[in-house]
N, C-alpha and C positions, 0 to 999 in steps of 0.2 A: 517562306523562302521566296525570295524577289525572283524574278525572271530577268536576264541579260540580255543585255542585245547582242548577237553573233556577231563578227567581220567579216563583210564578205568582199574586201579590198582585194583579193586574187583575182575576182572579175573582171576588172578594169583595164583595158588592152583588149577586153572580147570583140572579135571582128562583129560589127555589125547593130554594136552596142556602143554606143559614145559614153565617156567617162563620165558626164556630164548629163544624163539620163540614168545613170546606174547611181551615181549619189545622192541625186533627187531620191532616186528611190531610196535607198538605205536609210534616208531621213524619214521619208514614210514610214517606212517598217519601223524604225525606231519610236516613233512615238505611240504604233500599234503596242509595243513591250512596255512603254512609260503607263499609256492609259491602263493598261492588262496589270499590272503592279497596282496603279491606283484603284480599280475599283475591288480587287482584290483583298484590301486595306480596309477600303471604305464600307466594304458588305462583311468582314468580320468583325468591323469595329460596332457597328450597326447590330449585328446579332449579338452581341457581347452586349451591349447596350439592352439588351430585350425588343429590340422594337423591328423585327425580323417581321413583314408582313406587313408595312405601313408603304405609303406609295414612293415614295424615295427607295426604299429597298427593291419595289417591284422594278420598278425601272431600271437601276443600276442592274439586277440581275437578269433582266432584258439585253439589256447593252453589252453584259461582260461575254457571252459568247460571239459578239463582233468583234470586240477589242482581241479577244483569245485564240479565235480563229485569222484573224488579219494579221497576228505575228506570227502563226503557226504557218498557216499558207504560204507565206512569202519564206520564210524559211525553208519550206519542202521546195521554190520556188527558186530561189539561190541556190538552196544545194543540190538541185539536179542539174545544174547549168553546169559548164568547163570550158575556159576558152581553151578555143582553138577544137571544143569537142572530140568526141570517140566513138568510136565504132563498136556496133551490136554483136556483141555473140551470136552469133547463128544458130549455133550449137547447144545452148544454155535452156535448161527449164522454162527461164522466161521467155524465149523466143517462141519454143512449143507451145507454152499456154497463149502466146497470142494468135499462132496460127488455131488455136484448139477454139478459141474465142471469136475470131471474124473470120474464120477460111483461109487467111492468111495476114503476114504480114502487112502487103503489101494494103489489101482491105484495111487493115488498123489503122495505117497511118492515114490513108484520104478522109477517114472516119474522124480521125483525130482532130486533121487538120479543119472538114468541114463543122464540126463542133466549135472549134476557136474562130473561125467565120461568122457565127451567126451574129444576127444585131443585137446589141447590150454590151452590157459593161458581167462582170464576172470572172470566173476562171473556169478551167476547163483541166478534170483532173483523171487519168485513167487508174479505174478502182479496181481492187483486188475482193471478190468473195471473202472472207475467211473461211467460210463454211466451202462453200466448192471450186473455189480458185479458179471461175469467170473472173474475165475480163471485159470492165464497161467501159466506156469514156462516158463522161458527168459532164453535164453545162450547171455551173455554181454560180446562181447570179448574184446573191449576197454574200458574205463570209459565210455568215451562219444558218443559211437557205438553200436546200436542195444537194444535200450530202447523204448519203446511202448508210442508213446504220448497220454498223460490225464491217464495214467492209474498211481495207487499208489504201492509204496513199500512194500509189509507185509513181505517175509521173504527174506534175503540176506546172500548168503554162497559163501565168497571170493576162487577163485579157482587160485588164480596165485600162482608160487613156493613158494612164501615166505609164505604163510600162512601154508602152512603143509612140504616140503620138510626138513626143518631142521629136523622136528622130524618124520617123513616118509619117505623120500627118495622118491622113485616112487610109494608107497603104498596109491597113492591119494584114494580107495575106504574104504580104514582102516581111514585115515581122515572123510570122509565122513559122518562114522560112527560114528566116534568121535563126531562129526560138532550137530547129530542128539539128544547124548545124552547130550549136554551143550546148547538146543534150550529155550529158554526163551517165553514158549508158551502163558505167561498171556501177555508179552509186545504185540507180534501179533495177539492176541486177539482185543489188544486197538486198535493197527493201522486198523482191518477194521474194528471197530465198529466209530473209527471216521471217516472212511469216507464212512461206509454204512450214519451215519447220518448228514454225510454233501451234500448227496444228496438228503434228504429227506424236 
């Protein structure tokens, strides 16, 4: 079964994000979905073939958690975003587990935000436990480098040049900013409320 590329044309108008920076990206992400198809193809076609284990296979199977992770990220990456953004529950599960997590809110977000500060290219993802429903913030410097296993995605802020240097230049903490008022707080709501209740 292929993987699609999603739309995320409702972006486009978000303050703080030029149209023209957001398509660039979508052509990115797009071709993370084309590669994740091709080697997809190419490493079943490969084991079909018997030759599962030869150095072409190794490699491709190297590569394909880049290509799989770079359209997955960017996707949890658009879909937290909203223009014109929304405001946090206060009240909500999630709110408690953050203050249950750094002491407070207000601790989460400077945390957050000094993670999406640091020097490098990466993403910066705050992770859910499954098992105790901690919450981290992650510095992800590759796709496929530096992800916490079993724990879930709730909120993703892409830090490599291309998401903010066209319309920032080096002002990644003016991005940041940006990043926080276009946050789509009722989608990461959903995501730990399904998987606080898929532990239960």
């Amino acid at each position: 079964m292929a993987y699609e590329a999603k739309n995320f044309d409702s972006l486009l108008g978000t303050a703080g994000f030029s149209d023209n920076l957001f398509k660039n990206h979508f052509t990115l992400y797009q071709g993370y979905v084309a590669n994740t198809n091709k080697l997809a193809d190419a490493l079943a076609a490969i084991t079909k073939d018997g030759k599962a284990g030869t150095p072409e296979y190794n490699e491709m199977k190297r590569r394909f958690g880049w290509e799989f992770n770079g359209m997955r990220l960017h996707e949890l990456y658009f879909d937290n975003l909203e223009k014109g953004g929304t405001k946090l529950d206060m009240d909500s599960d999630f709110f408690k587990a953050l203050a249950a997590s750094f002491g407070s809110y207000e601790n989460w977000e400077k945390d957050f935000k000094a993670v999406g500060s640091m020097r490098g290219i990466g993403w910066v993802v705050l992770y859910m436990d499954t098992v105790t429903e901690r919450l981290f913030n992650v510095w992800v410097n590759e796709h496929d480098v530096g992800h916490l296993a079993g724990c879930a995605s709730l909120l993703v802020m892409d830090v490599f040049e291309h998401a903010f240097m066209p319309d920032y230049g080096l002002k990644r903490a003016d991005y940041v900013e940006t990043f926080f008022k276009a946050i789509d707080w009722p989608l990461v709501l959903e995501r730990f409320d399904f998987q606080a209740a898929a532990k239960e």
